[in-house]
N, CA, C and O atoms as a Maestro MAE file, in Angstrom:
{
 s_m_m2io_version
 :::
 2.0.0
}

f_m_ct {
 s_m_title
 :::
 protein
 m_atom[276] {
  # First column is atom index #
  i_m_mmod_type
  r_m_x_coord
  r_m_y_coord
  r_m_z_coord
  i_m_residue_number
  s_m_chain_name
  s_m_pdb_residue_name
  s_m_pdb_atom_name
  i_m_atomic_number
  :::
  1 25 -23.965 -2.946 12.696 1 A "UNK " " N  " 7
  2 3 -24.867 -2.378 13.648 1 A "UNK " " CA " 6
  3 2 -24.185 -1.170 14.284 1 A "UNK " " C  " 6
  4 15 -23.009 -1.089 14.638 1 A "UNK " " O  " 8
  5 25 -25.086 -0.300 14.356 2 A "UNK " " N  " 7
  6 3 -24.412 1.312 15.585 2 A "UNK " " CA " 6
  7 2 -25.433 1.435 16.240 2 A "UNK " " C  " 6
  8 15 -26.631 1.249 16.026 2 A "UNK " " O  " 8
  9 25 -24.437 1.991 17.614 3 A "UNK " " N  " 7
  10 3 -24.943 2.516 18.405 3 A "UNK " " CA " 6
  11 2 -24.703 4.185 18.615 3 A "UNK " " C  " 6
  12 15 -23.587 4.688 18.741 3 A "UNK " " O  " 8
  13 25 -25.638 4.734 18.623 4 A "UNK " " N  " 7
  14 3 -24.997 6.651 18.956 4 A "UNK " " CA " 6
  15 2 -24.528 6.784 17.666 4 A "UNK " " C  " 6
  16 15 -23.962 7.876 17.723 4 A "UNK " " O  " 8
  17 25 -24.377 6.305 16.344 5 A "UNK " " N  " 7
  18 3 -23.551 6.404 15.475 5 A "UNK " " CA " 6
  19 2 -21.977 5.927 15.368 5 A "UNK " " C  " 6
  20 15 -21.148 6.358 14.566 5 A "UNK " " O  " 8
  21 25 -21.789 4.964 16.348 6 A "UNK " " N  " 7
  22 3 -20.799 4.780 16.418 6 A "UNK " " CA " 6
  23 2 -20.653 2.763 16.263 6 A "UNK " " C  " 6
  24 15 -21.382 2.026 16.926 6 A "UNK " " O  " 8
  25 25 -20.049 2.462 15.705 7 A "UNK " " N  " 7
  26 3 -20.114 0.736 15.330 7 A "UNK " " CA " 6
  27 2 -20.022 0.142 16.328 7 A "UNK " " C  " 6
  28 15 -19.122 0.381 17.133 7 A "UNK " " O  " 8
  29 25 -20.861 -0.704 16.501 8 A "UNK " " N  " 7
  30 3 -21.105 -1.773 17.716 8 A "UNK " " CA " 6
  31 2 -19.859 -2.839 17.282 8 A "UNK " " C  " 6
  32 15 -19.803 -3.321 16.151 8 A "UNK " " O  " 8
  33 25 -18.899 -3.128 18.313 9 A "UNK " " N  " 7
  34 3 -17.920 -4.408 18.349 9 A "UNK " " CA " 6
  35 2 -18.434 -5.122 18.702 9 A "UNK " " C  " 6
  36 15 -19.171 -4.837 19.645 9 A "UNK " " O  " 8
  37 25 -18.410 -6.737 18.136 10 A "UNK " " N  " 7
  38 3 -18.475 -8.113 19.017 10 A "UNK " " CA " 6
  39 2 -17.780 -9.022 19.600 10 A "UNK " " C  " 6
  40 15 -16.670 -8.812 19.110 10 A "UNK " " O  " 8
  41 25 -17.700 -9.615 20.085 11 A "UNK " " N  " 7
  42 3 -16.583 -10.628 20.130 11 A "UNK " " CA " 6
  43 2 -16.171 -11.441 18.579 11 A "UNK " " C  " 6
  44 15 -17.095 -11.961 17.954 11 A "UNK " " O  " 8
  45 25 -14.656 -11.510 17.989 12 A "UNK " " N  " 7
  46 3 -14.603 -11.807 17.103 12 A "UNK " " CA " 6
  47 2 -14.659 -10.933 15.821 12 A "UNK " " C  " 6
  48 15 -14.188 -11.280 14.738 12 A "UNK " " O  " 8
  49 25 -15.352 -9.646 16.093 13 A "UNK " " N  " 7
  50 3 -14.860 -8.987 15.028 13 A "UNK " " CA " 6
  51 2 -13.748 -8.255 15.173 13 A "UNK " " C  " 6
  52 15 -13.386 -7.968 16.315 13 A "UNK " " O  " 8
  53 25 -12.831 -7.718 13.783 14 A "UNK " " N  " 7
  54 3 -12.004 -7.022 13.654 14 A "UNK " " CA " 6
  55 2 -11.558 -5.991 14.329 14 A "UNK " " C  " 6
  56 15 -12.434 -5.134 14.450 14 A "UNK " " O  " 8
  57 25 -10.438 -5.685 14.878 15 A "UNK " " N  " 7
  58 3 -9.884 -4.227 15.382 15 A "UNK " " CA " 6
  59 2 -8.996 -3.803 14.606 15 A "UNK " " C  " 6
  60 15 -8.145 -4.482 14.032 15 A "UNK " " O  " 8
  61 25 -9.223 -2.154 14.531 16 A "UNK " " N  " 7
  62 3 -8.320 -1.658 13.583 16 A "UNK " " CA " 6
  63 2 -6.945 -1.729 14.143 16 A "UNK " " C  " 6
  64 15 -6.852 -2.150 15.297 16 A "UNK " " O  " 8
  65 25 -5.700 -1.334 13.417 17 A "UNK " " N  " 7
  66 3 -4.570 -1.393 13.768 17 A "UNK " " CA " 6
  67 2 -4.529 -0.256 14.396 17 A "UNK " " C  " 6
  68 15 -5.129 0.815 14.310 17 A "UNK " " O  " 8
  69 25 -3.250 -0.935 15.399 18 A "UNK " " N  " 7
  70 3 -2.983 -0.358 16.766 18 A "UNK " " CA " 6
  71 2 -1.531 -0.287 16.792 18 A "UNK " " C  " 6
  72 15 -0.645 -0.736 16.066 18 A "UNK " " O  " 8
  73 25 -1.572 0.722 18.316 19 A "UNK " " N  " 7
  74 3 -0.042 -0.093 18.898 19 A "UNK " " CA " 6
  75 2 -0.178 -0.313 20.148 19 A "UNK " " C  " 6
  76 15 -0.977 0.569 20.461 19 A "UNK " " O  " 8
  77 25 0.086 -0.960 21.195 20 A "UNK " " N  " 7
  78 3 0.043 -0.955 22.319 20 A "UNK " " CA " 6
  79 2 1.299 -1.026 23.129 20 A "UNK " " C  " 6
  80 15 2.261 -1.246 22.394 20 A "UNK " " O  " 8
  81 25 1.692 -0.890 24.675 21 A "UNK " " N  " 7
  82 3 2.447 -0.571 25.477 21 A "UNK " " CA " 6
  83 2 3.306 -2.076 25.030 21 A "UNK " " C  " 6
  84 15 4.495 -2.028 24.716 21 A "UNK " " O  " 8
  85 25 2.708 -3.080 25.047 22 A "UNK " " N  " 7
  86 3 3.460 -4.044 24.810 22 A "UNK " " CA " 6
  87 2 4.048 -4.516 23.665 22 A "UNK " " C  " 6
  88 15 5.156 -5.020 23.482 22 A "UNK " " O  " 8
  89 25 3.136 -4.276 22.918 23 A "UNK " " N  " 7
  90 3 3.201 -4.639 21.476 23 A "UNK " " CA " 6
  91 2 3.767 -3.396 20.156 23 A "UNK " " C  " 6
  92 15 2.886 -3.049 19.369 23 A "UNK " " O  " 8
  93 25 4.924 -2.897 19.999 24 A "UNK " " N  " 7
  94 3 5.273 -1.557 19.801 24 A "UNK " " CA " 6
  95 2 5.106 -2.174 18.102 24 A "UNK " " C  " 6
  96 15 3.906 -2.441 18.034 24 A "UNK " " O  " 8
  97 25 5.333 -2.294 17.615 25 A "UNK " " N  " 7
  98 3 4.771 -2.502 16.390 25 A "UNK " " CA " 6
  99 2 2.920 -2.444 15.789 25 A "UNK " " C  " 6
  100 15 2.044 -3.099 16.355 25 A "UNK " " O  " 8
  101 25 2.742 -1.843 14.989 26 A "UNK " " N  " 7
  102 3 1.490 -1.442 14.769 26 A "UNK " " CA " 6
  103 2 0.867 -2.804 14.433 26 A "UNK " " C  " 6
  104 15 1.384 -3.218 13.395 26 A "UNK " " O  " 8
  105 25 -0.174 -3.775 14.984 27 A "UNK " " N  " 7
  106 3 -0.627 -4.552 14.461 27 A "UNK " " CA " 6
  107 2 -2.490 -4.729 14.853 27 A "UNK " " C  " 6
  108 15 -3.029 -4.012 15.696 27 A "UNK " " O  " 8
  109 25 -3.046 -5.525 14.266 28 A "UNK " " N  " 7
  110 3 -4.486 -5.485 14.076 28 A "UNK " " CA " 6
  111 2 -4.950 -6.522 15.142 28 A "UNK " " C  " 6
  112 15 -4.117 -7.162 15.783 28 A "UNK " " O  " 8
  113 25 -6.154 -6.665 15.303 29 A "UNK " " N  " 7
  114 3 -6.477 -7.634 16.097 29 A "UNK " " CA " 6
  115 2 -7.939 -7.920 16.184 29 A "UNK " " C  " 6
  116 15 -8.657 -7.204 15.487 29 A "UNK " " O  " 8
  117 25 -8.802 -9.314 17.292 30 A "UNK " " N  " 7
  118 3 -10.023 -9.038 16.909 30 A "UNK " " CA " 6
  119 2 -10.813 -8.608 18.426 30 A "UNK " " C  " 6
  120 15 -10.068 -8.112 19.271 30 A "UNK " " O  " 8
  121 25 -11.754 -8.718 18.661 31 A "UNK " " N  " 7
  122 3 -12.176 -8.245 20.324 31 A "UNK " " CA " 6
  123 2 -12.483 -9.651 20.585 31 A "UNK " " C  " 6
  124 15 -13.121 -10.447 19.896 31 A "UNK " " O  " 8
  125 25 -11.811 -9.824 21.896 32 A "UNK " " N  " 7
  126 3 -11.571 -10.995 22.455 32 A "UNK " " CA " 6
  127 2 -12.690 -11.686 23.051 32 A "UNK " " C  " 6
  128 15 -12.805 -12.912 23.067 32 A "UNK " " O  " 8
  129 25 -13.658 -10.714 23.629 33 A "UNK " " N  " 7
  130 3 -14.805 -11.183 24.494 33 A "UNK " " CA " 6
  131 2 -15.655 -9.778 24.582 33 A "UNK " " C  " 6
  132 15 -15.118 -8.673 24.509 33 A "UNK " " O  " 8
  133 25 -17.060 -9.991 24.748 34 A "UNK " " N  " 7
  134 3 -18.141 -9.270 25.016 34 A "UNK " " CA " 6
  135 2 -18.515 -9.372 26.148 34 A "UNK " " C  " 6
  136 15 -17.757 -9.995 26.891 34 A "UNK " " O  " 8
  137 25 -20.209 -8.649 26.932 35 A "UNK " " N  " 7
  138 3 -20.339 -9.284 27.608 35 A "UNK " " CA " 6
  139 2 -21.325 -10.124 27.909 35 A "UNK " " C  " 6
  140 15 -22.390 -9.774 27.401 35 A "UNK " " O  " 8
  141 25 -21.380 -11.089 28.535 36 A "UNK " " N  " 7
  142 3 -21.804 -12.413 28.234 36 A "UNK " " CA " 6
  143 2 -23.237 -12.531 28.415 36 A "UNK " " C  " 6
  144 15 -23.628 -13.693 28.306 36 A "UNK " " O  " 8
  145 25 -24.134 -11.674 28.659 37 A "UNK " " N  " 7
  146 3 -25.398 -11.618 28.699 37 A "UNK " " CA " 6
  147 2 -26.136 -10.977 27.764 37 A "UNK " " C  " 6
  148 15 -27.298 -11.328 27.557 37 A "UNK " " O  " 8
  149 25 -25.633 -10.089 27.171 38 A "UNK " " N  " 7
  150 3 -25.697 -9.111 25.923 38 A "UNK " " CA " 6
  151 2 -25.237 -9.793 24.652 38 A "UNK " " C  " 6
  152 15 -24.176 -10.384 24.452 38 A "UNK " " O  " 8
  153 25 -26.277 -9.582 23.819 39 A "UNK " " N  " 7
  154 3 -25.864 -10.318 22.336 39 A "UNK " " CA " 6
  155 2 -26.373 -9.184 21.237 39 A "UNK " " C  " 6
  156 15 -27.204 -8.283 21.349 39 A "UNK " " O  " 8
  157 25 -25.528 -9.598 20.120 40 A "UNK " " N  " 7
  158 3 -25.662 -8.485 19.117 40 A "UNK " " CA " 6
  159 2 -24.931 -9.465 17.520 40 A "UNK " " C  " 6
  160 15 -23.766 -9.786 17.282 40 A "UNK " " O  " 8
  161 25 -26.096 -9.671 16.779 41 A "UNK " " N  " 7
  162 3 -26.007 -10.758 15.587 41 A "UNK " " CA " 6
  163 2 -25.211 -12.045 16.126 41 A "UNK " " C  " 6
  164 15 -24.318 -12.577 15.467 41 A "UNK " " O  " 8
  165 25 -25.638 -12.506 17.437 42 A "UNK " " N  " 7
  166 3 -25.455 -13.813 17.706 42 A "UNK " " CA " 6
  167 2 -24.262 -13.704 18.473 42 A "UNK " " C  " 6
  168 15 -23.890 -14.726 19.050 42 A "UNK " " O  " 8
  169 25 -23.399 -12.368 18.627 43 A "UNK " " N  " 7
  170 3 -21.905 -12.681 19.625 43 A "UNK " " CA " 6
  171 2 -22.230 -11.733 21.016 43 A "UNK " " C  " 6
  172 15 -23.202 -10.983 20.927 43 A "UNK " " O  " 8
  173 25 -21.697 -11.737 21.894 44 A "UNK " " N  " 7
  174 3 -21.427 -11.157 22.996 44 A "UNK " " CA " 6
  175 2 -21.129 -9.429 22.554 44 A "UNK " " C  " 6
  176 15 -20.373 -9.076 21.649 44 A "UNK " " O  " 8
  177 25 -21.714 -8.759 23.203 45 A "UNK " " N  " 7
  178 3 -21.441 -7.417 22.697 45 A "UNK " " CA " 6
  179 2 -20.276 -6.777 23.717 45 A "UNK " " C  " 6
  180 15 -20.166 -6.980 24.926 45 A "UNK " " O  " 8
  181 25 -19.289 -5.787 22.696 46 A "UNK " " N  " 7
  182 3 -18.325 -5.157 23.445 46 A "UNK " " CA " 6
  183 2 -18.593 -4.205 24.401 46 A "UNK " " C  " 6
  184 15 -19.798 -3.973 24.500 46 A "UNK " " O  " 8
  185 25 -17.862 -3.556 25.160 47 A "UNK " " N  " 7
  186 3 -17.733 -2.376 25.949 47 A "UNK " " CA " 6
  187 2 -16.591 -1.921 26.258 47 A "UNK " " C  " 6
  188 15 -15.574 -2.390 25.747 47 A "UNK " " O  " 8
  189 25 -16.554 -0.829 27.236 48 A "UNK " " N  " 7
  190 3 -15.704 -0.398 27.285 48 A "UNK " " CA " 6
  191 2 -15.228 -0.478 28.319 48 A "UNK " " C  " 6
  192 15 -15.854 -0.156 29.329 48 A "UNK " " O  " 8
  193 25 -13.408 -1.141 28.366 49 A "UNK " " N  " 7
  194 3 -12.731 -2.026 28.823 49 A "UNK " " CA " 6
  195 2 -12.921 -3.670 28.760 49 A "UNK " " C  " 6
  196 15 -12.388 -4.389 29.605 49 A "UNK " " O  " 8
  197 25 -13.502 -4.049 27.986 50 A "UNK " " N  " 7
  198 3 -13.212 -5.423 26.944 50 A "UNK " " CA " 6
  199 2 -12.072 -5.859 26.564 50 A "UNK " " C  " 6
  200 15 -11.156 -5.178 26.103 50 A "UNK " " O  " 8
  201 25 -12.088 -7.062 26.752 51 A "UNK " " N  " 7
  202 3 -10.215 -7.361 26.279 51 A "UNK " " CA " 6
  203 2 -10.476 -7.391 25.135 51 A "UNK " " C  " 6
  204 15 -11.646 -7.429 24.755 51 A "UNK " " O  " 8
  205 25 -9.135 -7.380 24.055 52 A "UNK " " N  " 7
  206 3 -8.900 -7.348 22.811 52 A "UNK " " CA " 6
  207 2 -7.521 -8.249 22.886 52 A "UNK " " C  " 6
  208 15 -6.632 -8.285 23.738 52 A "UNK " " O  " 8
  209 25 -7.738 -9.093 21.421 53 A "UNK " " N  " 7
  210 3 -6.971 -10.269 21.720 53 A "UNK " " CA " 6
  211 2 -5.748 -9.936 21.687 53 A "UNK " " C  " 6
  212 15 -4.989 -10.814 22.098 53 A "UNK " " O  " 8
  213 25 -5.248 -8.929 21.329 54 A "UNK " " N  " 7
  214 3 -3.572 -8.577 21.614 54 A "UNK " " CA " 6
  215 2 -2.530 -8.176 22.879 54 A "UNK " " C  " 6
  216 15 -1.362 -7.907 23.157 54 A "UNK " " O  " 8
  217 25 -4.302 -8.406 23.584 55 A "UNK " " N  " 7
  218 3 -3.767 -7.935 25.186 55 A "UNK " " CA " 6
  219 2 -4.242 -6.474 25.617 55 A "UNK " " C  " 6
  220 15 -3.966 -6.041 26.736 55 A "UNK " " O  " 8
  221 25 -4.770 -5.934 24.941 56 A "UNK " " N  " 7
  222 3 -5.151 -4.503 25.070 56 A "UNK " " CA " 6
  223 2 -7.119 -4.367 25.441 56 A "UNK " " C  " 6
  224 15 -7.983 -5.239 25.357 56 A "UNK " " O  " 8
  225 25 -7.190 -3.361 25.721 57 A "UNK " " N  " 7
  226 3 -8.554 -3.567 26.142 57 A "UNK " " CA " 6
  227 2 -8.999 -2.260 25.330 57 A "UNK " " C  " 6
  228 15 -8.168 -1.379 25.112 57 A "UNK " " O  " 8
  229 25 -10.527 -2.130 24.816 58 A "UNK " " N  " 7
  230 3 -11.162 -1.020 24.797 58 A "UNK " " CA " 6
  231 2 -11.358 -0.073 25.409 58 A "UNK " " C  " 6
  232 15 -11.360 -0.090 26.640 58 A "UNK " " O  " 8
  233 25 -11.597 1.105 24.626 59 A "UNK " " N  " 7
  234 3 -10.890 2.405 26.009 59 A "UNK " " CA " 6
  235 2 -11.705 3.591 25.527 59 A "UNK " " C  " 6
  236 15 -11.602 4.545 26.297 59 A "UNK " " O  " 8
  237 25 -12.824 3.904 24.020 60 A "UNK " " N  " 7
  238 3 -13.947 4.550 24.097 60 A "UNK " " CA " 6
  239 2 -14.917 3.591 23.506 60 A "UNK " " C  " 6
  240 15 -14.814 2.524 22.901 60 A "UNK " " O  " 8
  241 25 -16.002 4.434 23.939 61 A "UNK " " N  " 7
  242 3 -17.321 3.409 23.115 61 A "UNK " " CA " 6
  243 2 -18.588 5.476 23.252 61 A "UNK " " C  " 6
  244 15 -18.353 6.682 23.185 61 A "UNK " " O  " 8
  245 25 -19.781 4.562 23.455 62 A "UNK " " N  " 7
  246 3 -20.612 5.754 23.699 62 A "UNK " " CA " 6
  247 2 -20.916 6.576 24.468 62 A "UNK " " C  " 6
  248 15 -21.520 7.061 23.512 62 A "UNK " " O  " 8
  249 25 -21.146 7.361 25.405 63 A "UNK " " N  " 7
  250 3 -20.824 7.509 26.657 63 A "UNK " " CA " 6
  251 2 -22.110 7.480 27.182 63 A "UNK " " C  " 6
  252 15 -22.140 8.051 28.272 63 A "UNK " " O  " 8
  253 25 -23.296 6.989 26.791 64 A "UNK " " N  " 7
  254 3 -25.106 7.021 27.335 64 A "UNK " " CA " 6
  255 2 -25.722 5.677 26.854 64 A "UNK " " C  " 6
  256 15 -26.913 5.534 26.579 64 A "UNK " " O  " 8
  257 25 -24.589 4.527 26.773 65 A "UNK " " N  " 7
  258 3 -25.529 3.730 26.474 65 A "UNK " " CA " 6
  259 2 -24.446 2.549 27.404 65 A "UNK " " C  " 6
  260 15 -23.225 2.494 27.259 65 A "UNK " " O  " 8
  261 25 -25.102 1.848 28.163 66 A "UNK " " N  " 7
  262 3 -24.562 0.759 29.004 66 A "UNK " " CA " 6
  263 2 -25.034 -0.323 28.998 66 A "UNK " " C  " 6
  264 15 -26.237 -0.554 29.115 66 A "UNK " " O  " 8
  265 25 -23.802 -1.481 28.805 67 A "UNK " " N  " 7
  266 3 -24.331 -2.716 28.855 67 A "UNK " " CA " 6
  267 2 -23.999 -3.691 30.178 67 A "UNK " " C  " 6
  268 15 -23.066 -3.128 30.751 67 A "UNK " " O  " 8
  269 25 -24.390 -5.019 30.980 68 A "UNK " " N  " 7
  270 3 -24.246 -5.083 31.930 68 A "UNK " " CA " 6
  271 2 -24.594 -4.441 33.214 68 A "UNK " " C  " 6
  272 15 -25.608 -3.745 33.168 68 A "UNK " " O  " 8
  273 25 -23.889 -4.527 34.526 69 A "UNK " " N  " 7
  274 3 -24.133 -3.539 35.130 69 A "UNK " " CA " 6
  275 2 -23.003 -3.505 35.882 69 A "UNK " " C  " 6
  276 15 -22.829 -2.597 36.694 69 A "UNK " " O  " 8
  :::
 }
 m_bond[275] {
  # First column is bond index #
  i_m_from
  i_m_to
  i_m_order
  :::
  1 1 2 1
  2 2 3 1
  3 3 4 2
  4 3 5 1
  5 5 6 1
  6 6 7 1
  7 7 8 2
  8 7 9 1
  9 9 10 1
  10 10 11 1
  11 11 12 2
  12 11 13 1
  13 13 14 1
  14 14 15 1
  15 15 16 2
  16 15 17 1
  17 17 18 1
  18 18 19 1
  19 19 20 2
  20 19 21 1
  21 21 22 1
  22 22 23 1
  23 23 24 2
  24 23 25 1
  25 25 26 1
  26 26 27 1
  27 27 28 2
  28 27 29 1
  29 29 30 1
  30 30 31 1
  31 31 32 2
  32 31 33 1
  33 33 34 1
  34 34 35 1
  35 35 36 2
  36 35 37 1
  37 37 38 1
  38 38 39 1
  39 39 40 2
  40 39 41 1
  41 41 42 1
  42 42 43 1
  43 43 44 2
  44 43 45 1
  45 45 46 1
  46 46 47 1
  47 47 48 2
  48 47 49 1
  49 49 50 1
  50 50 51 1
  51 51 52 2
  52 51 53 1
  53 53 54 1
  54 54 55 1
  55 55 56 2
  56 55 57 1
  57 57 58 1
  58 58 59 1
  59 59 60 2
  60 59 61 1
  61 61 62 1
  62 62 63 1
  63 63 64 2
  64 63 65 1
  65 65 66 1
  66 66 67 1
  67 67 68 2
  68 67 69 1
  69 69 70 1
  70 70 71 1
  71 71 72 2
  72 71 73 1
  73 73 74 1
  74 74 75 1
  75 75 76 2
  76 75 77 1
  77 77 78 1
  78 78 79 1
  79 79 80 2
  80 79 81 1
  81 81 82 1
  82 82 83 1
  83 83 84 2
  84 83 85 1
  85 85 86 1
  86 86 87 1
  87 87 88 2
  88 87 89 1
  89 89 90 1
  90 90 91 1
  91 91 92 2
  92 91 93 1
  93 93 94 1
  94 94 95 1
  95 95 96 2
  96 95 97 1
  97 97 98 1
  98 98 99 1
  99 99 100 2
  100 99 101 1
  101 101 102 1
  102 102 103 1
  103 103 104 2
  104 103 105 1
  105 105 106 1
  106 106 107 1
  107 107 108 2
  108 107 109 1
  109 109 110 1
  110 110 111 1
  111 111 112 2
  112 111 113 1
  113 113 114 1
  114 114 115 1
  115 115 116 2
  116 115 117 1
  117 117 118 1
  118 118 119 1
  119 119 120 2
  120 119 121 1
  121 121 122 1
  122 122 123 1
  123 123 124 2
  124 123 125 1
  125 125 126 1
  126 126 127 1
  127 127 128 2
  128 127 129 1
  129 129 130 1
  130 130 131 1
  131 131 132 2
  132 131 133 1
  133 133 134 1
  134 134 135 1
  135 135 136 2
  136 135 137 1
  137 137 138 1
  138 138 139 1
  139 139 140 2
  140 139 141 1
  141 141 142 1
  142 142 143 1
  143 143 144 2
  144 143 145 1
  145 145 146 1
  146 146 147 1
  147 147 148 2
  148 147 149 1
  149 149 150 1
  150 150 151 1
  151 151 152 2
  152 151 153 1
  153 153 154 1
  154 154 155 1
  155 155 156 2
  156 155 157 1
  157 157 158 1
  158 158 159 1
  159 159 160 2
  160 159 161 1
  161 161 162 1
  162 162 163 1
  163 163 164 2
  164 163 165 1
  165 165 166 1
  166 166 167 1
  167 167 168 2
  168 167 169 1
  169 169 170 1
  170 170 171 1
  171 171 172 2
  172 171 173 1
  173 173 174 1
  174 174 175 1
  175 175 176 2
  176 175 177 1
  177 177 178 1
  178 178 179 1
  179 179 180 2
  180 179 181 1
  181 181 182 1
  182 182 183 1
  183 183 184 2
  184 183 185 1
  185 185 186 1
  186 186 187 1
  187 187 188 2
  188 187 189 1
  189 189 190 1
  190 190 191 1
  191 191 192 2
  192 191 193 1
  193 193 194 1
  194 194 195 1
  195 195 196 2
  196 195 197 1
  197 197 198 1
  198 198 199 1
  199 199 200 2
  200 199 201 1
  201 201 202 1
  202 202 203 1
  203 203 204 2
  204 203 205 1
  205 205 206 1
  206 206 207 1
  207 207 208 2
  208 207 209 1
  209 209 210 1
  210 210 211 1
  211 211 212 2
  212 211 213 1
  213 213 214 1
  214 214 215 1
  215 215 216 2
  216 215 217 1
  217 217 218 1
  218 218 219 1
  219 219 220 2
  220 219 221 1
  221 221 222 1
  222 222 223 1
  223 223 224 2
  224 223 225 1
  225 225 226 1
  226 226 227 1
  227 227 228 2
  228 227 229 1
  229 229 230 1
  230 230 231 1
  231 231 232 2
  232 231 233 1
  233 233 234 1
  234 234 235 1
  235 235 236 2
  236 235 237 1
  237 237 238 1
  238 238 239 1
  239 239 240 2
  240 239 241 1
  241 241 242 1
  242 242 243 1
  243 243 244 2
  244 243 245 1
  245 245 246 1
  246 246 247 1
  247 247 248 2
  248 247 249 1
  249 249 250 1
  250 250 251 1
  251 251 252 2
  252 251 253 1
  253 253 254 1
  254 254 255 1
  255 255 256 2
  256 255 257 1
  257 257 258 1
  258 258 259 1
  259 259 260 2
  260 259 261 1
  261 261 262 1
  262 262 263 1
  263 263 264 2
  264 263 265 1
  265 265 266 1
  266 266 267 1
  267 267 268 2
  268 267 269 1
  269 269 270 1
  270 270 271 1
  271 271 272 2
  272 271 273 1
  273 273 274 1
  274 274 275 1
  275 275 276 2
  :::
 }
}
């Protein structure tokens, strides 16, 4: 699924490899949580600042489309 052209995350799907402040080695991960009122093929949909299970959070998404409030 996209939004703006850009791939909608869920909770549970894949993140590409990274590195983070903590984690200095490049490794992958999945998005930890959505948010919980918002659904998208049955999971919680991401946003931006969502945890990601490596400890890191999401940090772009679309900039005209909002979920929650």
């Amino acid at each position: 699924m996209f939004v703006n052209g850009i791939a909608a995350h869920c909770a549970g799907h894949a993140w590409a490899a990274h590195t983070c402040p903590d984690i200095p080695e490049t490794h992958g991960s999945v998005l930890a949580a959505g948010w919980p009122t918002v659904t998208a093929e049955g999971r919680t949909l991401g946003y931006i600042g969502a945890p990601v299970a490596c400890g890191s959070s999401v940090a772009t998404g679309s900039s005209n489309v909002f979920v929650g409030s």
